[in-house]
ROLUM-602255 format. One line per field, with one value per atom (N, C-alpha, C, CB): residue number from 0; atom name; x, y, z negated. Coordinates in Angstrom, 2 decimals, decimal comma, always signed. Last residue first. Glycine has a CB too. Example, Ala and Ser with C-alpha at 12.3 -4.5 7.8 and 13.67 -1.06 7.14 Angstrom:
# residues 2
seq <- 1_1_1_1_0_0_0_0 $
atom <- N_CA_C_CB_N_CA_C_CB $
px <- +12,85_+13,67_+12,90_+14,08_+13,19_+12,30_+13,20_+11,31 $
py <- -2,25_-1,06_+0,03_-0,60_-5,69_-4,50_-3,30_-4,47 $
pz <- -7,08_-7,14_-7,87_-5,72_-7,80_-7,80_-7,80_-9,05 $
//
This chain:
# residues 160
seq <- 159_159_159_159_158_158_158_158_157_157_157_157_156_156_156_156_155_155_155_155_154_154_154_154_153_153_153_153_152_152_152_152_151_151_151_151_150_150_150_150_149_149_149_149_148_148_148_148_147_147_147_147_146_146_146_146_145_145_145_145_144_144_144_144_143_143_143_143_142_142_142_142_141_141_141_141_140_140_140_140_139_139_139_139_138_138_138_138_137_137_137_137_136_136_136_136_135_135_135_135_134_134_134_134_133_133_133_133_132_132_132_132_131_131_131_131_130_130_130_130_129_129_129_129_128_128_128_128_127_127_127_127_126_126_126_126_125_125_125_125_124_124_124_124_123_123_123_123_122_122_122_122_121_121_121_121_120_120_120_120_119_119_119_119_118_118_118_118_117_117_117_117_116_116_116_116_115_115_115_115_114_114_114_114_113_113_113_113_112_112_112_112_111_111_111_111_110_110_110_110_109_109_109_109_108_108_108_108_107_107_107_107_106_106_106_106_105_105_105_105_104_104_104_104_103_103_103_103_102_102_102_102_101_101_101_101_100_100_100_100_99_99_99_99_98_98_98_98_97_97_97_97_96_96_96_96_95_95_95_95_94_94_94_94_93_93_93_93_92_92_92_92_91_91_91_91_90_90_90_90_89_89_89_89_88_88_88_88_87_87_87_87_86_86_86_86_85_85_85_85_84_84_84_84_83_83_83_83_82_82_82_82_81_81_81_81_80_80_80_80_79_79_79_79_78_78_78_78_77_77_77_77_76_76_76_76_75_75_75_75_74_74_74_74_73_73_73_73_72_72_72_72_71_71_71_71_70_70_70_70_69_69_69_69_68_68_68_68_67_67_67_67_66_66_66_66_65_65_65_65_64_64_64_64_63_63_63_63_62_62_62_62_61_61_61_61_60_60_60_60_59_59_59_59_58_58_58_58_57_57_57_57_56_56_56_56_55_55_55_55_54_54_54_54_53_53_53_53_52_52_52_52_51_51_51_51_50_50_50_50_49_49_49_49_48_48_48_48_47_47_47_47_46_46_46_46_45_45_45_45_44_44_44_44_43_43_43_43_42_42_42_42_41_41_41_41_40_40_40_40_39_39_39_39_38_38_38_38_37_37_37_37_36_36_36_36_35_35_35_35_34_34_34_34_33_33_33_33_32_32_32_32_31_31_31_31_30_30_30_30_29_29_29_29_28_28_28_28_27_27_27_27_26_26_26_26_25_25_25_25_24_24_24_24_23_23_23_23_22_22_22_22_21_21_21_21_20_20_20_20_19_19_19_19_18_18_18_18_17_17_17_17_16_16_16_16_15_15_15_15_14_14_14_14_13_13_13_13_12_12_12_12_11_11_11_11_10_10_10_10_9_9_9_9_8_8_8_8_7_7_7_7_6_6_6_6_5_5_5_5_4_4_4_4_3_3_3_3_2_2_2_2_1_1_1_1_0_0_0_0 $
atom <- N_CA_C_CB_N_CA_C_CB_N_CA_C_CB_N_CA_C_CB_N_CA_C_CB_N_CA_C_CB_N_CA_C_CB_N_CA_C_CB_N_CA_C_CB_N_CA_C_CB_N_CA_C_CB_N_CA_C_CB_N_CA_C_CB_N_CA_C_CB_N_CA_C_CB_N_CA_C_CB_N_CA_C_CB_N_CA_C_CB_N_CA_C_CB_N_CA_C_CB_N_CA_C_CB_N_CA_C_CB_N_CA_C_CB_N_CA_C_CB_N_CA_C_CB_N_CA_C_CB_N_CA_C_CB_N_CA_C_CB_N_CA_C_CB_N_CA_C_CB_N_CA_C_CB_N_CA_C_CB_N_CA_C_CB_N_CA_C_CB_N_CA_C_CB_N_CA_C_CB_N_CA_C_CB_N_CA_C_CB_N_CA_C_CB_N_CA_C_CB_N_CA_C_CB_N_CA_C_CB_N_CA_C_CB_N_CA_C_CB_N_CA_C_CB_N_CA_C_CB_N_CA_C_CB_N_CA_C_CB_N_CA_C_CB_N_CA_C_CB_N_CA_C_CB_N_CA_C_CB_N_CA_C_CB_N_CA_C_CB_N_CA_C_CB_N_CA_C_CB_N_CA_C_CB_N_CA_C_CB_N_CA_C_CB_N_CA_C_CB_N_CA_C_CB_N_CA_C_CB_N_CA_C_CB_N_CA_C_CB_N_CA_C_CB_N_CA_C_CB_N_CA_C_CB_N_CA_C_CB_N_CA_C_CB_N_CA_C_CB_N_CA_C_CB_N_CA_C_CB_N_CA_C_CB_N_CA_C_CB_N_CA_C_CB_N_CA_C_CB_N_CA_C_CB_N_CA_C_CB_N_CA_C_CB_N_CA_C_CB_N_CA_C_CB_N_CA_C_CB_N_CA_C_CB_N_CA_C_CB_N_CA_C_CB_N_CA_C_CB_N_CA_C_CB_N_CA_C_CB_N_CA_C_CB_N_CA_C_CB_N_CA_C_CB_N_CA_C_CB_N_CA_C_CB_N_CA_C_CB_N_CA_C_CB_N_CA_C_CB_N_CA_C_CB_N_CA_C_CB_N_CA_C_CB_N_CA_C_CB_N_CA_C_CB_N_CA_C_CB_N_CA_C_CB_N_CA_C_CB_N_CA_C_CB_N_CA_C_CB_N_CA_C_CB_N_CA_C_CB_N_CA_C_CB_N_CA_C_CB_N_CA_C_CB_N_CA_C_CB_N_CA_C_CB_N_CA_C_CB_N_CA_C_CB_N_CA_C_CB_N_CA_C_CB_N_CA_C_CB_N_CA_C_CB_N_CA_C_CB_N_CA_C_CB_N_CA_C_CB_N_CA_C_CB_N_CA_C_CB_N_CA_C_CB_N_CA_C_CB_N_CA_C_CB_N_CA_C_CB_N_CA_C_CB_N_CA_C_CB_N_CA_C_CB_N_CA_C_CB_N_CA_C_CB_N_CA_C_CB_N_CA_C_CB_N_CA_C_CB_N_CA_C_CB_N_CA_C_CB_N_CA_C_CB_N_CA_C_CB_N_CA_C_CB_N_CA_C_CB_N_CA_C_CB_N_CA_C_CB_N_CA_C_CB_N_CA_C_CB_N_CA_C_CB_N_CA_C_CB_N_CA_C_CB_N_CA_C_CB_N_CA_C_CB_N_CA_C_CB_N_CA_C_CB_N_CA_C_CB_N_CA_C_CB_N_CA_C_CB_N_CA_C_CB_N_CA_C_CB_N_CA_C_CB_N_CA_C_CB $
px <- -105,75_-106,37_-107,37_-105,88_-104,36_-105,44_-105,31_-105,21_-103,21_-102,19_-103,44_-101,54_-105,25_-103,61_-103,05_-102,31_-107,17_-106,97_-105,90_-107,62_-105,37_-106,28_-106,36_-107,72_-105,32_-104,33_-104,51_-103,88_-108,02_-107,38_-106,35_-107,27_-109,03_-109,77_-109,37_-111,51_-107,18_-107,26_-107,82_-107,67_-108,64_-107,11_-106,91_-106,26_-111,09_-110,57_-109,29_-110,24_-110,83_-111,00_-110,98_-111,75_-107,23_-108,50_-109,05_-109,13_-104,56_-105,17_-106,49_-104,61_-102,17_-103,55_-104,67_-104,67_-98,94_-99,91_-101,31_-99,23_-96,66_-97,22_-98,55_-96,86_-93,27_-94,32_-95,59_-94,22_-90,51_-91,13_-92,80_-90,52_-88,53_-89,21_-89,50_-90,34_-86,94_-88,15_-88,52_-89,19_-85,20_-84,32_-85,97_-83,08_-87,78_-86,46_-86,34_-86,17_-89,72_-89,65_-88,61_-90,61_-90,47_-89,66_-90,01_-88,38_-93,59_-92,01_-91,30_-91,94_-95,29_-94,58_-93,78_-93,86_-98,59_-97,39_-96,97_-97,42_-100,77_-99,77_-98,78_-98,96_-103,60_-102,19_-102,22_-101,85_-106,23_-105,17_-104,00_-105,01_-107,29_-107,51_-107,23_-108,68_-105,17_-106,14_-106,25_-106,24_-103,53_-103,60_-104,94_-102,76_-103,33_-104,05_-103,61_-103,43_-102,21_-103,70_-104,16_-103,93_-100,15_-101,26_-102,68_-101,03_-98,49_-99,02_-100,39_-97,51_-98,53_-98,65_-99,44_-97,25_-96,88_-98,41_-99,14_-98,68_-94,34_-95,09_-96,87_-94,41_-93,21_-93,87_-94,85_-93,14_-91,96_-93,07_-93,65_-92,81_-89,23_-90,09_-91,50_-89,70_-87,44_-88,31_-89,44_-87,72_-85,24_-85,67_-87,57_-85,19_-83,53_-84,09_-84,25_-85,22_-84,65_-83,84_-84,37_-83,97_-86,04_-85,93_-84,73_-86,27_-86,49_-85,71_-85,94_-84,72_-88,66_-89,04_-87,87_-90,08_-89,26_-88,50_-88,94_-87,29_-92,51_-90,99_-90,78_-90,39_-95,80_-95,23_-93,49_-96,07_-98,45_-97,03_-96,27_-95,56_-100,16_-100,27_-98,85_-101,53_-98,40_-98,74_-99,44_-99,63_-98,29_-97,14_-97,24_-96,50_-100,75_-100,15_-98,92_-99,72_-100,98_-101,51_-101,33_-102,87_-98,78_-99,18_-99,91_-100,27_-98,63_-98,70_-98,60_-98,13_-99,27_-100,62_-99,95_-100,78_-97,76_-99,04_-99,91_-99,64_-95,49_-95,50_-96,87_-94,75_-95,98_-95,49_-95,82_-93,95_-95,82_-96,97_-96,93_-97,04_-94,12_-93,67_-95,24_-92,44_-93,39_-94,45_-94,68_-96,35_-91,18_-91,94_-92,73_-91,16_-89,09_-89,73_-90,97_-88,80_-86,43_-86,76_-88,01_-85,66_-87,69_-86,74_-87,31_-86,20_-87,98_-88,60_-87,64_-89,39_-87,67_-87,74_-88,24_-87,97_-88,37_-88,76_-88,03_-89,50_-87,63_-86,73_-87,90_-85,24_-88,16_-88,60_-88,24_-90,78_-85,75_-86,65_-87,15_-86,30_-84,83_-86,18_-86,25_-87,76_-83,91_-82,79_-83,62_-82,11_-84,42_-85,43_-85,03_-85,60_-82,35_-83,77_-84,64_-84,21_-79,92_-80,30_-81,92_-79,43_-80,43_-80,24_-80,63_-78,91_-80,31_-81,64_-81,66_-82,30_-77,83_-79,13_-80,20_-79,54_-76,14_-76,15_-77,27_-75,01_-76,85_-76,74_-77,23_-74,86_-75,89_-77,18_-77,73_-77,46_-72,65_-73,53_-74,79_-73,06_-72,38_-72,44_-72,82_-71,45_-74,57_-73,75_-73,77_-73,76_-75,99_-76,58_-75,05_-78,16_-75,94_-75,58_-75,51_-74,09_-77,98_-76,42_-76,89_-75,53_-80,46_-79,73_-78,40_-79,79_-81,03_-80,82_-80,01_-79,88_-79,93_-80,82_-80,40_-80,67_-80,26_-79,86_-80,87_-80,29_-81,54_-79,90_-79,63_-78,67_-84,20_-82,98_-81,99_-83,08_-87,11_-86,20_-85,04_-86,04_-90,06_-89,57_-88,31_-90,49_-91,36_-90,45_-89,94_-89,45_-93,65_-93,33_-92,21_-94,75_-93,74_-94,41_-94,04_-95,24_-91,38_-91,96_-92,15_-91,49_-90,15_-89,80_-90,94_-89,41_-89,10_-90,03_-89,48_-91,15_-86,79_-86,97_-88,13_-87,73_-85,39_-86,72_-87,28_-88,60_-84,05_-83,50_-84,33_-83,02_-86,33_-85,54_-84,87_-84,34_-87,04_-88,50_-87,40_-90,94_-84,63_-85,72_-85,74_-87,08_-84,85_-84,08_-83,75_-82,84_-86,79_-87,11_-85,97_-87,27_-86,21_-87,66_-87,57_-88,94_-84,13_-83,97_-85,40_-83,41_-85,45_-84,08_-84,09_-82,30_-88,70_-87,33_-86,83_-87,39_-91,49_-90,99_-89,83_-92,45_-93,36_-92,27_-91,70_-91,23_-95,82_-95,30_-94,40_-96,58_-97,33_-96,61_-95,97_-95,26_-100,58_-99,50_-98,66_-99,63_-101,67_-101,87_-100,71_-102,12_-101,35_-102,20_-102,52_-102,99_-99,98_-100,29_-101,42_-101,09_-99,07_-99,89_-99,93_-99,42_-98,54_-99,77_-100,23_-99,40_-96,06_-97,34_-99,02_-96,98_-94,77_-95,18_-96,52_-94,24_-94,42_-94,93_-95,28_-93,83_-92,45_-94,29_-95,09_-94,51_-90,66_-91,25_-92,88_-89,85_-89,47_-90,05_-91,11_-88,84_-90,12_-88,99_-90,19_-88,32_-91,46_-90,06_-89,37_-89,92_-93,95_-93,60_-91,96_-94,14_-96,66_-95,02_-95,09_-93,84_-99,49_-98,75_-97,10_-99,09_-99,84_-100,49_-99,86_-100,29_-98,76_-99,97_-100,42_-99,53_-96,25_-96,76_-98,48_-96,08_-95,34_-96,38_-96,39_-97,63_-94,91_-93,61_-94,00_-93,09_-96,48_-96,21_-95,20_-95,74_-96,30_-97,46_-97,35_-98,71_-94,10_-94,02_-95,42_-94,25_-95,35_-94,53_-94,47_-93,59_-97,33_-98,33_-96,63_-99,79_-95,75_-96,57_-97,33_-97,31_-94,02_-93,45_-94,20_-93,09_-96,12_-95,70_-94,82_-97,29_-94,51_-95,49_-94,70_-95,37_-94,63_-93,97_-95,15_-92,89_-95,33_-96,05_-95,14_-97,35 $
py <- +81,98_+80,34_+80,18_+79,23_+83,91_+83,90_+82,40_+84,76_+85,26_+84,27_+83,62_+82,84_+86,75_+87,54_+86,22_+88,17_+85,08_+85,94_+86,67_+86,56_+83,39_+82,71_+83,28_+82,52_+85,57_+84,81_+84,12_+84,13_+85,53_+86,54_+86,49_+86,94_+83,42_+83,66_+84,93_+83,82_+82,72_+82,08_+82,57_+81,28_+84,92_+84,77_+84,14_+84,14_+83,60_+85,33_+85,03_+86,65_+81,23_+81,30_+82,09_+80,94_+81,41_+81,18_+81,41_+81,93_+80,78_+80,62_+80,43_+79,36_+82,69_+81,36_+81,29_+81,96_+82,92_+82,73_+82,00_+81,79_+84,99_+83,92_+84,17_+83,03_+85,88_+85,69_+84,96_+85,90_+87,28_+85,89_+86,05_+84,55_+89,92_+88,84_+88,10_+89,11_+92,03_+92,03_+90,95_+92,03_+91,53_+92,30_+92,87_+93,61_+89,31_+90,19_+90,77_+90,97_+87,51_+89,01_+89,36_+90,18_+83,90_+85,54_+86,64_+85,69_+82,29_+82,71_+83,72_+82,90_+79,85_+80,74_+81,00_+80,41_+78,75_+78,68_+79,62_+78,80_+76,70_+78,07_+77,89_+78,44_+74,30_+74,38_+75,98_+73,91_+73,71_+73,43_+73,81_+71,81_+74,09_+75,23_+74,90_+75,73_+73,83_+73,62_+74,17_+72,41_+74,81_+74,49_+74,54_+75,26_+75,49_+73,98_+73,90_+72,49_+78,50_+77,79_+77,02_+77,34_+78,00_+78,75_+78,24_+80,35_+76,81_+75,84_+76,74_+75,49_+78,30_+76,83_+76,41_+75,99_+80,58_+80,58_+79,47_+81,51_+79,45_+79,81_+79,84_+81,52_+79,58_+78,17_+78,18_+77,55_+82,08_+82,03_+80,37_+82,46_+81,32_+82,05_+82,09_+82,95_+79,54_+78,37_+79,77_+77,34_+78,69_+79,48_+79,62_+80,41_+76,29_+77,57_+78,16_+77,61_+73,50_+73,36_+74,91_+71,88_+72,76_+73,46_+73,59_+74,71_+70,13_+70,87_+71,76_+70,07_+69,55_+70,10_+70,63_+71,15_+67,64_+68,24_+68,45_+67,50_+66,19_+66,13_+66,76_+65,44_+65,86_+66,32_+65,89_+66,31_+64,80_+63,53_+64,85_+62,79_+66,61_+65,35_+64,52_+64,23_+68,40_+69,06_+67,97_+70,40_+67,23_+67,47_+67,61_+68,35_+66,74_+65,51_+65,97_+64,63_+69,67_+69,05_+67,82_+69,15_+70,25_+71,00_+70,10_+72,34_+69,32_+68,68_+69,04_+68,02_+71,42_+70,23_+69,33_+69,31_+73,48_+73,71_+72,15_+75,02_+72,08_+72,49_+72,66_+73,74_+71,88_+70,63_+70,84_+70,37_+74,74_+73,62_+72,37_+73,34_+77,24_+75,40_+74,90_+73,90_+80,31_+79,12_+77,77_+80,00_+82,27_+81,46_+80,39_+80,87_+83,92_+84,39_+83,64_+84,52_+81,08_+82,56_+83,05_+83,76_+77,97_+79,01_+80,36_+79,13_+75,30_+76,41_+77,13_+76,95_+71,54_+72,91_+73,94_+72,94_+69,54_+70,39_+71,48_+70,77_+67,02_+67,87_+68,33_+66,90_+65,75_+65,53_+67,25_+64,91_+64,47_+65,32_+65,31_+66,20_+62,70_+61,90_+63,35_+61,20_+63,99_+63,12_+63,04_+61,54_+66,63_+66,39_+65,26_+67,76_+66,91_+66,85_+66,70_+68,18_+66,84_+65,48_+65,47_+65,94_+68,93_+67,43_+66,83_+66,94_+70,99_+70,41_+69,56_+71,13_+70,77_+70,76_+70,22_+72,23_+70,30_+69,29_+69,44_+69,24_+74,04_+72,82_+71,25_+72,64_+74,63_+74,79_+73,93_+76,26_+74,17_+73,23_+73,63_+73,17_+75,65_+73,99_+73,33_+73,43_+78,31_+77,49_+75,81_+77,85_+78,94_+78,84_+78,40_+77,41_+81,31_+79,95_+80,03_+79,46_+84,22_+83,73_+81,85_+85,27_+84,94_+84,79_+84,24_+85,55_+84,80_+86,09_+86,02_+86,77_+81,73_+82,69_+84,02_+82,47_+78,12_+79,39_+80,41_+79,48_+76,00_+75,92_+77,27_+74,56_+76,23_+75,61_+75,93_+75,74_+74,85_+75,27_+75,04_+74,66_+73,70_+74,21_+75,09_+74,78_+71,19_+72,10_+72,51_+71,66_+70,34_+70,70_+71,78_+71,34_+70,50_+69,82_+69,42_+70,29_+71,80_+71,88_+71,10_+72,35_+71,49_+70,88_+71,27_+69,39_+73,16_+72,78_+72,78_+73,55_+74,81_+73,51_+72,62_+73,90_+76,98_+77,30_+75,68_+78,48_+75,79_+76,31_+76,41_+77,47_+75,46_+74,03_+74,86_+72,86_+77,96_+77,27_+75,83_+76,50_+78,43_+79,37_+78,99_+79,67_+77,10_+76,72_+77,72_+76,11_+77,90_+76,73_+76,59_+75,78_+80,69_+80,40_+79,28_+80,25_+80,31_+80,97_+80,97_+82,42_+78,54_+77,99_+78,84_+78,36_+78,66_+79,34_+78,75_+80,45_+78,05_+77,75_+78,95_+77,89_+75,96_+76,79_+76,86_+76,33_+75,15_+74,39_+75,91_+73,98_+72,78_+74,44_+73,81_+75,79_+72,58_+72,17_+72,95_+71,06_+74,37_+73,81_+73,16_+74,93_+74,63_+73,80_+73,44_+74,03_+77,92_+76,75_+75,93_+77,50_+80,26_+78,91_+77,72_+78,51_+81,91_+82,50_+81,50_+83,69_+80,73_+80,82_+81,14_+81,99_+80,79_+79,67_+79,87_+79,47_+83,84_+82,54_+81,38_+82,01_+84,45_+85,07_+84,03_+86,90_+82,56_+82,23_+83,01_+83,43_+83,44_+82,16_+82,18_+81,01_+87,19_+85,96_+84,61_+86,63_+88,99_+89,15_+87,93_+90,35_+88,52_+88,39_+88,61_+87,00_+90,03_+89,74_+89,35_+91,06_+87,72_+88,57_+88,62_+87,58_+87,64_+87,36_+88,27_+85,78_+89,37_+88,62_+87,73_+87,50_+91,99_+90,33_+90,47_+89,87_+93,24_+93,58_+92,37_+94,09_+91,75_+92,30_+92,45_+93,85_+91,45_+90,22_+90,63_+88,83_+93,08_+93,13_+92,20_+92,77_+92,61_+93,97_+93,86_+95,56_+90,13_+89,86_+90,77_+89,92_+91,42_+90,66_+90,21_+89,22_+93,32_+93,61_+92,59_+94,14_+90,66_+91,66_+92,60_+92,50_+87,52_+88,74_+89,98_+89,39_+84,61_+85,56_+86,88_+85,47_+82,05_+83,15_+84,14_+83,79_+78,57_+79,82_+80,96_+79,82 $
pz <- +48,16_+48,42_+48,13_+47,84_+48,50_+49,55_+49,52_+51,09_+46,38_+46,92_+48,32_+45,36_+45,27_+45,72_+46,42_+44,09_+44,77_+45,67_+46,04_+45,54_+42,55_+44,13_+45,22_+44,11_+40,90_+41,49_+42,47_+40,83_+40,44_+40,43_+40,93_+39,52_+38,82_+40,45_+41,21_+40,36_+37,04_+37,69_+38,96_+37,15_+35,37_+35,85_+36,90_+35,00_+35,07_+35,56_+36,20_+34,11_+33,72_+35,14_+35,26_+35,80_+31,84_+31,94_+33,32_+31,00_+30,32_+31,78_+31,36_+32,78_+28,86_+28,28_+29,45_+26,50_+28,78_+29,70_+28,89_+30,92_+27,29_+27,48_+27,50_+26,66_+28,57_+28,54_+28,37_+28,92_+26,98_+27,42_+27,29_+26,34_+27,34_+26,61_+27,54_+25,80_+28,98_+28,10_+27,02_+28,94_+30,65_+29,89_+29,01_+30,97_+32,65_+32,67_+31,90_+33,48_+31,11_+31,95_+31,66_+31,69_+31,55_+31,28_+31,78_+31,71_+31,00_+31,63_+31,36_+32,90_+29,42_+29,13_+30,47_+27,92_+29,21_+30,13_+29,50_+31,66_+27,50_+27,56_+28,51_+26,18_+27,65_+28,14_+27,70_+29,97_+27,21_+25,89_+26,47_+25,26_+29,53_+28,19_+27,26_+27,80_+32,46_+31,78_+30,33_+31,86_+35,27_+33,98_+33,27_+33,39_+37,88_+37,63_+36,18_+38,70_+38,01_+38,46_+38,05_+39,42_+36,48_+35,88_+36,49_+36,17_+38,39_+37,22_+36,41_+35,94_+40,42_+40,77_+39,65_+40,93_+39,02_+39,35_+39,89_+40,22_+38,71_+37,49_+38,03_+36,87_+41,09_+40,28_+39,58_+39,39_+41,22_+41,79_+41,41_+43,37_+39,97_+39,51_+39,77_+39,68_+40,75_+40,17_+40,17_+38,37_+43,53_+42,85_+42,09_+43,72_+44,70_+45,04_+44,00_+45,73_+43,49_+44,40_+45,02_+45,27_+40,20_+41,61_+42,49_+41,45_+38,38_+38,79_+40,28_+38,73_+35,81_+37,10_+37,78_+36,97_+33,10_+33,75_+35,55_+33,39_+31,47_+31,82_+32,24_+32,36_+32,73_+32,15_+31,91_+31,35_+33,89_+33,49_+32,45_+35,48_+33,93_+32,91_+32,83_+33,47_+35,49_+34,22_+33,52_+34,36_+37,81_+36,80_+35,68_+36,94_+38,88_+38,54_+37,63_+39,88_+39,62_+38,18_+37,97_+37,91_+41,62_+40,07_+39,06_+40,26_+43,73_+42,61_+41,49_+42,60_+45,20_+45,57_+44,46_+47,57_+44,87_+44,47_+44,64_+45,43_+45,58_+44,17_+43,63_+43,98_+48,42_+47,38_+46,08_+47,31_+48,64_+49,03_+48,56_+50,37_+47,09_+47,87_+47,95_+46,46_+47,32_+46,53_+47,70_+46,12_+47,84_+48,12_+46,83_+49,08_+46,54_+47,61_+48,20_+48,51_+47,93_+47,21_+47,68_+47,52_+48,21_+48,24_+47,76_+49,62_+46,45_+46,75_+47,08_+45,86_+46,34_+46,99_+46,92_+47,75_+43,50_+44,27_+45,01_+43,71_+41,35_+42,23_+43,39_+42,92_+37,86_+39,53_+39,91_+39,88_+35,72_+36,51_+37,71_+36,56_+34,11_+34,73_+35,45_+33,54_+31,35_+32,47_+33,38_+32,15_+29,62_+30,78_+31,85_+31,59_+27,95_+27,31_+28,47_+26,40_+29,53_+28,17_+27,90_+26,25_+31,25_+31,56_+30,53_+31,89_+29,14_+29,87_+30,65_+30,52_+28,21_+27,40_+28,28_+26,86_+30,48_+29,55_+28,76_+28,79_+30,70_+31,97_+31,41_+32,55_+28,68_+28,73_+29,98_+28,79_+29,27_+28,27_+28,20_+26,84_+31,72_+31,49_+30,55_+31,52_+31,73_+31,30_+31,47_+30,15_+35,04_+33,36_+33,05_+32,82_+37,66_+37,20_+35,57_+37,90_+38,10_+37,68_+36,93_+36,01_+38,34_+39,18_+39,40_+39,41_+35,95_+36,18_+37,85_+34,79_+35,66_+34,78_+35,12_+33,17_+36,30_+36,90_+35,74_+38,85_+36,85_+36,23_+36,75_+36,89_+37,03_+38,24_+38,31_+39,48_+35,93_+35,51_+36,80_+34,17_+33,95_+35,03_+35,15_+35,45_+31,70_+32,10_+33,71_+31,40_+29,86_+31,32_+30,94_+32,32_+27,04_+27,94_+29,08_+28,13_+24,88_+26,34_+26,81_+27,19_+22,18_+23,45_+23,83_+23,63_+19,34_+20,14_+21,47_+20,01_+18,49_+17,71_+18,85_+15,88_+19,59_+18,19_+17,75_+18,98_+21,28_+20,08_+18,95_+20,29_+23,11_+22,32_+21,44_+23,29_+23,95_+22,58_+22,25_+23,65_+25,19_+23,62_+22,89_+23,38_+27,18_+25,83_+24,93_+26,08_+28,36_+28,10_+27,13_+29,28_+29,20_+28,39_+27,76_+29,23_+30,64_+29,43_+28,61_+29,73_+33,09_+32,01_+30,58_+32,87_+34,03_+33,30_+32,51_+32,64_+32,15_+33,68_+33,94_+34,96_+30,01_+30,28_+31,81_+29,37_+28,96_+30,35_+30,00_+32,19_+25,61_+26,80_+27,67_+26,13_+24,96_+25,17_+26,05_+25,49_+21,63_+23,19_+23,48_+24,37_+18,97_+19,49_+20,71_+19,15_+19,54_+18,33_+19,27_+16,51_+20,61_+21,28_+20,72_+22,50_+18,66_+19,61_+20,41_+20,59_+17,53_+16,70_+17,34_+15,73_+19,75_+18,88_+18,36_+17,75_+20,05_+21,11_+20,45_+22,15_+17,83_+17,94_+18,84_+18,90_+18,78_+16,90_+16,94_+15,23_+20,28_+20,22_+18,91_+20,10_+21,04_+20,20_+20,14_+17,99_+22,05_+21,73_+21,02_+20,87_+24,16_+22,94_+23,08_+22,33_+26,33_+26,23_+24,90_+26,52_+27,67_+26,27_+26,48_+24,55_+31,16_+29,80_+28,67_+29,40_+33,22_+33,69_+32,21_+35,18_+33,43_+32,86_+32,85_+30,85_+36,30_+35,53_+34,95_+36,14_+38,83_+38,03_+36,52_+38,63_+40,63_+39,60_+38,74_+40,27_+42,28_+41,37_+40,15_+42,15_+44,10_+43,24_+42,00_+44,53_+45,20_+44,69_+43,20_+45,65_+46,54_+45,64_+45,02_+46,47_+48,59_+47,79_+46,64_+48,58_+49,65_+48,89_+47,55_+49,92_+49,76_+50,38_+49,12_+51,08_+49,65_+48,82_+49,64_+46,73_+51,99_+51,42_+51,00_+52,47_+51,32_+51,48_+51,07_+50,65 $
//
């Protein structure tokens, strides 16, 4: 599904809490389980000590190729990943119809493209112990507590 430009420009706006550092995120999703979706989100919360449920991620941050050893990080901590297509700009049909088989198996998500628009795959089919976190550019990290507003809000921008 290509996301149109306008519902793209809207997503710019964070859609839950910015926080400035792992450590406020932690503490704001105590007790759920987190789906991170971003290389620089996801070895945040591994620096800050906590592993991610789900990880979504495609060796890439800002558009620029990650380091080889942040590369080796999330190989070692995710070896088993399951490999999805998305290209830019799009939300994979694959991604949305296995969103929630992902989010119980849980492990590594490599994208083949570009992982950003994922993020709303998983918001949808997350459930009310899950947080999603993603980035906001030269901001922080965002984090998500999906409820059905949200949820029936995103449905309609994405006309499902």
């Amino acid at each position: 599904m290509i996301i149109p430009e306008s519902v793209r420009d809207g997503l710019k706006t964070p859609i839950g809490r910015l926080c400035n550092s792992a450590k406020e995120l932690l503490q704001l999703a105590a007790g759920r389980r987190l789906v991170s979706v971003g290389d620089a989100c996801t070895l945040a919360l591994l620096r800050a000590g906590t592993k991610p449920h789900l990880a979504v991620f495609d060796f890439r941050s800002m558009r620029r190729e990650i380091s080889p050893d942040d590369m080796a990080r999330l190989r070692s901590e995710y070896p088993q990943a399951d490999t999805y297509e998305n290209p830019p700009g799009t939300l994979s049909g694959a991604i949305i119809a296995d969103a929630p088989m992902l989010l119980e198996k849980g492990g590594g998500v490599l994208i083949i493209g570009e992982e950003d628009l994922t993020a709303l795959a998983f918001v949808l089919a997350a459930g009310k112990a899950d947080a999603l976190v993603y980035g906001q550019p030269e901001k922080g990290m965002v984090l998500v507590l999906p409820d059905q507003k949200l949820k029936k809000r995103l449905a309609k921008m994405l006309s499902l």
